[in-house]
C-alpha positions in Angstrom: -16.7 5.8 -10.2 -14.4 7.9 -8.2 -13.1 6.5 -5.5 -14.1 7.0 -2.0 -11.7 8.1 0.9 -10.0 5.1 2.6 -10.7 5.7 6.4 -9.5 3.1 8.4 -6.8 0.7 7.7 -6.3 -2.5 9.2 -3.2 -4.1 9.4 -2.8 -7.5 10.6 0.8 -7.3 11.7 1.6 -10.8 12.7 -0.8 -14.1 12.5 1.4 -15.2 15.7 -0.4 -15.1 18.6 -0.9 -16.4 22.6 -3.7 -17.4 22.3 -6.4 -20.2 20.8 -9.8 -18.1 20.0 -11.9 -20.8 18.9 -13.8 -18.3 16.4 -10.4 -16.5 14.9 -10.1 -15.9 10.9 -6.9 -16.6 11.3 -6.9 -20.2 9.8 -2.9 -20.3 10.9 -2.3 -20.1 14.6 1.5 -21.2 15.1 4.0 -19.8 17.4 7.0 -18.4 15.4 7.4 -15.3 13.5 6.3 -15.8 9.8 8.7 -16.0 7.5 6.4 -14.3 4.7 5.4 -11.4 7.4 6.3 -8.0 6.3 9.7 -6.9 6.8 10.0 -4.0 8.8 11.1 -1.8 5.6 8.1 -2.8 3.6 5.8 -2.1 7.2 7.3 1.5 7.4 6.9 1.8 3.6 2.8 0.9 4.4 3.1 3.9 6.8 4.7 6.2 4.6 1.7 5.5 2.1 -1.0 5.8 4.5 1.2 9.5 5.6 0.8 10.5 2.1 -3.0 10.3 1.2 -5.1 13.4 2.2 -7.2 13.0 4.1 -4.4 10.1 6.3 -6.8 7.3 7.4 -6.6 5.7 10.8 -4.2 2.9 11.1 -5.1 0.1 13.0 -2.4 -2.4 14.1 -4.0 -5.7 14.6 -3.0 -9.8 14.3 -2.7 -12.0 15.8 -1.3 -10.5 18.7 0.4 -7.8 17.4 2.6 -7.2 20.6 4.4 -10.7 19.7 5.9 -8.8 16.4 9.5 -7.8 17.2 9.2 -3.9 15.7 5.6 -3.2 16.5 6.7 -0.1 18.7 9.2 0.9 15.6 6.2 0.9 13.3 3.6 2.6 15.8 6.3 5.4 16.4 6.6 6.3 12.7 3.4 6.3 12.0 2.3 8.4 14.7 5.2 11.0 14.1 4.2 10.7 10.1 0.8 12.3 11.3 -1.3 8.7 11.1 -3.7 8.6 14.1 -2.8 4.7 15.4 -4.9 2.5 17.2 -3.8 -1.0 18.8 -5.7 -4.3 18.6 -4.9 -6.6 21.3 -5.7 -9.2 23.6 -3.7 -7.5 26.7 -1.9 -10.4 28.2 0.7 -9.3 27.6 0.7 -6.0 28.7 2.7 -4.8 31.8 3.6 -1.6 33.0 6.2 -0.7 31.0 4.7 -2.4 27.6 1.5 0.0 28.7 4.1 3.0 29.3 5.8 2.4 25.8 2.3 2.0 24.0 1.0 5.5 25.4 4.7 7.2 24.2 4.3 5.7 20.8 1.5 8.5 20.7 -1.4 5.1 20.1 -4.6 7.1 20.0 -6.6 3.8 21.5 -5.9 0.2 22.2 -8.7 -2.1 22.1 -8.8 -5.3 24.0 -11.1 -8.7 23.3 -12.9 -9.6 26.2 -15.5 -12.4 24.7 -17.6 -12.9 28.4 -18.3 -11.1 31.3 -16.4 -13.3 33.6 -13.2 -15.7 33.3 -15.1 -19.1 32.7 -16.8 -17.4 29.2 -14.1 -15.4 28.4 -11.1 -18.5 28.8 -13.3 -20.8 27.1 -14.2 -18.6 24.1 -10.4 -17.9 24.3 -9.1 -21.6 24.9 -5.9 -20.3 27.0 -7.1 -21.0 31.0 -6.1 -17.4 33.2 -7.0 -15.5 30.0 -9.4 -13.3 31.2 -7.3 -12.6 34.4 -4.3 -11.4 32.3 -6.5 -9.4 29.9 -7.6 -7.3 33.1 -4.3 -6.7 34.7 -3.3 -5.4 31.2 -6.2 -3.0 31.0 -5.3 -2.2 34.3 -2.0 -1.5 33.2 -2.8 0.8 29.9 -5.2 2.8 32.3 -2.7 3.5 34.6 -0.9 4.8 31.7 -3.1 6.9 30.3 -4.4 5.1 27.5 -7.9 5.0 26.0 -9.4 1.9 26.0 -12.3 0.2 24.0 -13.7 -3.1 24.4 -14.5 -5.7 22.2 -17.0 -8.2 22.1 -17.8 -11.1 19.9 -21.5 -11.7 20.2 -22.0 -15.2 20.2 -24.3 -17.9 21.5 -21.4 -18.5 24.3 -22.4 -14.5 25.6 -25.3 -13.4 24.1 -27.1 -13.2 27.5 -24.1 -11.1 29.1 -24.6 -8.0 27.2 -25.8 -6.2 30.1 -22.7 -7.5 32.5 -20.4 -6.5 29.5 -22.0 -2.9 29.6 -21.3 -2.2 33.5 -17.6 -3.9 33.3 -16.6 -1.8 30.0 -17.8 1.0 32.7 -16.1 -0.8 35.5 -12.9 -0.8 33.7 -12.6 2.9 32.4 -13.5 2.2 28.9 -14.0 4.7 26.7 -16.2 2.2 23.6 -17.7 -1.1 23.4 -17.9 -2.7 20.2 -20.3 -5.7 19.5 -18.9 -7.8 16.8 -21.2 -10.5 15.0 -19.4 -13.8 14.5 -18.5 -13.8 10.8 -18.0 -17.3 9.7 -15.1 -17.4 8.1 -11.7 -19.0 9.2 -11.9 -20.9 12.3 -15.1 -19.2 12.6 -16.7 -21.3 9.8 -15.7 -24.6 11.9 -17.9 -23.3 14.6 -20.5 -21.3 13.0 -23.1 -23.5 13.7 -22.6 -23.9 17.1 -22.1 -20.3 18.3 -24.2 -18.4 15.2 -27.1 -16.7 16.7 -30.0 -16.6 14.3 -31.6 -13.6 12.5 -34.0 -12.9 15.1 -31.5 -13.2 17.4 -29.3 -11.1 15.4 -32.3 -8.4 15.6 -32.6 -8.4 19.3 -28.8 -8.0 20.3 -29.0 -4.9 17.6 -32.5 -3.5 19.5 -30.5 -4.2 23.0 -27.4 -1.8 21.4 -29.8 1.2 20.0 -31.5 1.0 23.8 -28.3 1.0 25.4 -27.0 3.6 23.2 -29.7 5.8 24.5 -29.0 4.8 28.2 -25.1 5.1 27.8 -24.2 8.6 26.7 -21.0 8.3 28.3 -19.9 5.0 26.1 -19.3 4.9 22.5 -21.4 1.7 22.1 -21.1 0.1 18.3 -22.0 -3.0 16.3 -19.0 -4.3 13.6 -20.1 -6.9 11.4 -23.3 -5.8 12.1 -24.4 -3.8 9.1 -28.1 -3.4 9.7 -27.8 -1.9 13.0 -27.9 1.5 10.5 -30.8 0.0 8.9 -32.3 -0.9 12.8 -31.6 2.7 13.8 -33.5 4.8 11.0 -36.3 2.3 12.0 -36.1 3.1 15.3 -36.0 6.7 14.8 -38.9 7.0 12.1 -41.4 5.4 14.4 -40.0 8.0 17.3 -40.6 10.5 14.7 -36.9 11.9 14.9 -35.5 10.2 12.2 -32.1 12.8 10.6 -30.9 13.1 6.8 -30.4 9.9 5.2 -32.7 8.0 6.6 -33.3 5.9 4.7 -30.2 7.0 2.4 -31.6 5.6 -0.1 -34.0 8.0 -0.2 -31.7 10.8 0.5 -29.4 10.2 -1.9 -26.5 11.6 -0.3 -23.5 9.4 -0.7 -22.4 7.2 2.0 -18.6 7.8 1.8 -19.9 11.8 2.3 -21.9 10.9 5.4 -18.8 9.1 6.7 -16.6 11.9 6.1 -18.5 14.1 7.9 -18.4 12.3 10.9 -14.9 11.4 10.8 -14.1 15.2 10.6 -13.1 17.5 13.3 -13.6 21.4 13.5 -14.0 22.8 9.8 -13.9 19.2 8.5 -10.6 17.9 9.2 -10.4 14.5 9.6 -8.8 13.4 12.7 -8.1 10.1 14.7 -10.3 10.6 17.1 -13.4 10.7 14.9 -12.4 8.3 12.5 -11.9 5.4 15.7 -15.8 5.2 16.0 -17.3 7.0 12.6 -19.9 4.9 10.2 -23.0 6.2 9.4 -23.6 2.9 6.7 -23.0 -0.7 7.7 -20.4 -2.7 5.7 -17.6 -0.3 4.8 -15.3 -3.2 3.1 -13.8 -1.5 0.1 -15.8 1.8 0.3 -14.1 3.1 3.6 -12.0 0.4 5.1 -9.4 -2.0 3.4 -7.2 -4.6 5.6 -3.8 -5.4 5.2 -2.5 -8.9 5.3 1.0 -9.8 7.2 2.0 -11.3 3.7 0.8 -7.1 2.1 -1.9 -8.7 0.2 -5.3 -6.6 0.3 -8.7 -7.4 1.2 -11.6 -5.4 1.4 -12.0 -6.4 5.6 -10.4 -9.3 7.3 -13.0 -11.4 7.5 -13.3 -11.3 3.6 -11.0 -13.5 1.6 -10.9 -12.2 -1.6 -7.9 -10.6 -3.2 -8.3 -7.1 -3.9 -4.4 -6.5 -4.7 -0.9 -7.4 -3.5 1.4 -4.8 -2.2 4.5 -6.4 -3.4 3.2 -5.8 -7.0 1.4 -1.9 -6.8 0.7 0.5 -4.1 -2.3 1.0 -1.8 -3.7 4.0 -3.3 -3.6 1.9 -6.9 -5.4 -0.9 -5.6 -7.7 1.3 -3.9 -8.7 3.2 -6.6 -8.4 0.7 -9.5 -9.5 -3.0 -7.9 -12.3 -4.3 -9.6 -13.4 -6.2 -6.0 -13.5 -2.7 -4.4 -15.1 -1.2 -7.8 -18.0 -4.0 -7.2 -18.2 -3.6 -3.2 -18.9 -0.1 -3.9 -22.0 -0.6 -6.6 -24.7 -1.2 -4.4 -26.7 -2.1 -7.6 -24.9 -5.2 -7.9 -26.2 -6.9 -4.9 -28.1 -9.9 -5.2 -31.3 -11.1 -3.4 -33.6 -9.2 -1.3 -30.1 -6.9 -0.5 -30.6 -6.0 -3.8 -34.3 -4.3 -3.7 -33.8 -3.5 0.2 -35.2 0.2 1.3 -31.9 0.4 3.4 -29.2 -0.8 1.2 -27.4 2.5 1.3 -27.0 2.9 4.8 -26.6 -1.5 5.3 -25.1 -2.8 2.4 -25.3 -6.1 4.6 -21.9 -7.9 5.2 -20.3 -8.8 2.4 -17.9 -11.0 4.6 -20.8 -12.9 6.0 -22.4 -13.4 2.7 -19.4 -14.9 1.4 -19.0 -17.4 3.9 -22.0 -19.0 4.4 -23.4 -18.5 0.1 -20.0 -18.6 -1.1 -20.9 -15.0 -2.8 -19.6 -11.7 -1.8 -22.6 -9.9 -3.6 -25.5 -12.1 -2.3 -27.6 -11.0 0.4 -26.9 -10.9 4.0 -28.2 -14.2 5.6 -28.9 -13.4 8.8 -30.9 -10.3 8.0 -34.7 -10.1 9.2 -35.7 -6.8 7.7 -38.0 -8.1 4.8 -38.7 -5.0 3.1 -38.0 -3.2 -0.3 -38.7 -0.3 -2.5 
């Protein structure tokens, strides 16, 4: 099977960070620089990598806190003058006025900021630091002020899942551009809490009902769910009862490949891929290994960061090798393989379910998404 394009990197910079997120995958919160984290050679050799691929996917700098690594800016700059669109992943406490000015002349495309509540009680307990949510704001303040585009994140939880609305009119409130709903995937610290803050599958189903309605009612936000694979499925339901379902729906049916829809969609005029349309492109749910890889701050490969299986270790071939040759990403991309009712499911082209999820709570990447409600198949 031919590889598809890889789209969006993910490269988790650092594991240091600020703060305490009580649902992190980060298993290792500490406060000193790695000693295993890339060196700043090997980061700008990632770079020059990503520069060489055609089409050059979207990098995304993530951690951690990525601002706590020493050469962050040094890497952001290369990339951006090696012709990588660059995004920033970030909790924004730390960002002041000139942090904000030197993120908008590294040329970052978007920065996206974690806000897990609509006010500073959910969002500081969530985030275990007290004053959390208050220094998050004054830094989007900041990167506004700069010029920056700005996306909001949001880990849907049992802590927020009645603040979706609020979360809508401040991503507004604050000039934001997108706001991205992300399922808790247990997995990391996340696992330690799952049970706690998991919302159900029915649940699951109404917070992916609330997005498609918003969607509707919010032309002027780029609302999207991550980790949240059958929203796609949700959305060709929605459509085909409103009579207006579009090609591929469901894929399945359609056959047309799901790396091809993505494409599309990431493309500018005359189908160049660009930054722009590659920062909020996916027309099929899980994109570990069949759009999207992540990075480790050690350079080991994964197929997303929420899944901890090895696809391939930089120090030993290069991206493009373990993206075209991993047997992980090889079985990621067979959606044949899937076990359980993912397996026989009228949507699995444009779902996939998460793989990430599945692994964390059945202990097998291939076996079927547990907190999916759809009960259908062909």
């Amino acid at each position: 099977m031919t590889a598809p394009p890889l789209r969006i990197v993910f490269w988790e910079s650092t594991t240091n960070c600020n703060l305490r997120c009580v649902h992190c995958r980060c298993i290792d919160v500490i406060d000193e620089r790695p000693s295993r984290e890339l060196s700043t050679a090997r980061a700008l050799d990632l770079v020059d990598q990503l520069a060489a691929l055609s089409p050059r996917p979207l990098l995304v700098l993530s951690g951690g806190e990525p601002l706590l690594r020493h050469d962050i800016h040094t890497v952001a700059a290369h990339a951006t003058a090696a012709g990588l669109a660059v995004a920033l992943a970030t909790n924004a406490t730390l960002v002041h006025r000139d942090t904000a000015a030197r993120i908008a002349k590294d040329g970052i495309r978007r920065v996206s900021v974690s806000l897990d509540g609509a006010d500073a009680e959910t969002h500081d307990a969530f985030r275990s630091v007290p004053g959390s949510f208050t220094a998050a704001l004054a830094g989007i303040a900041a990167l506004r002020a700069a010029g920056v585009p700005l996306q909001i994140n949001t880990t849907v939880s049992r802590h927020n899942i009645d603040q979706l609305d609020r979360m809508l009119v401040l991503s507004r409130e604050l000039g934001a551009m997108a706001l991205h709903l992300f399922l808790l995937v247990p997995v990391g610290c996340g696992m330690e809490i799952a049970e706690d803050e998991q919302i159900s599958a029915g649940e699951y189903e109404r917070v992916l009902l609330w997005l498609y309605k918003a969607r509707e009612g919010a032309p002027d936000l780029q609302l999207r769910a991550t980790c949240a694979p059958h929203f796609h499925r949700v959305e060709h339901q929605m459509k085909e009862e409103a009579g207006t379902a579009h090609e591929g729906a469901p894929a399945a049916a359609s056959g047309r490949p799901a790396h091809a829809a993505i494409a599309a969609e990431a493309a500018g005029p005359g189908g160049t891929p660009h930054g722009a349309g590659a920062m909020h492109a996916s027309t099929r749910g899980c994109l570990a290994g069949t759009g999207v890889c992540f990075v480790s701050h050690t350079g080991k490969v994964y197929g997303c960061g929420y899944l901890p299986v090895e696809a391939g270790d930089l120090a030993e071939q290069s991206l493009t090798d373990i993206w075209e040759a991993s047997p992980l990403f090889a079985e990621l991309r067979a959606f044949d393989k899937l076990h359980g009712k993912c397996h026989g499911c009228d949507y699995v082209s444009v779902c996939g379910g998460c793989r990430a999820r599945a692994y964390g709570m059945t202990g097998d990447y291939l076996g079927e998404e547990p907190l999916c409600a759809y009960k259908g198949s062909r």
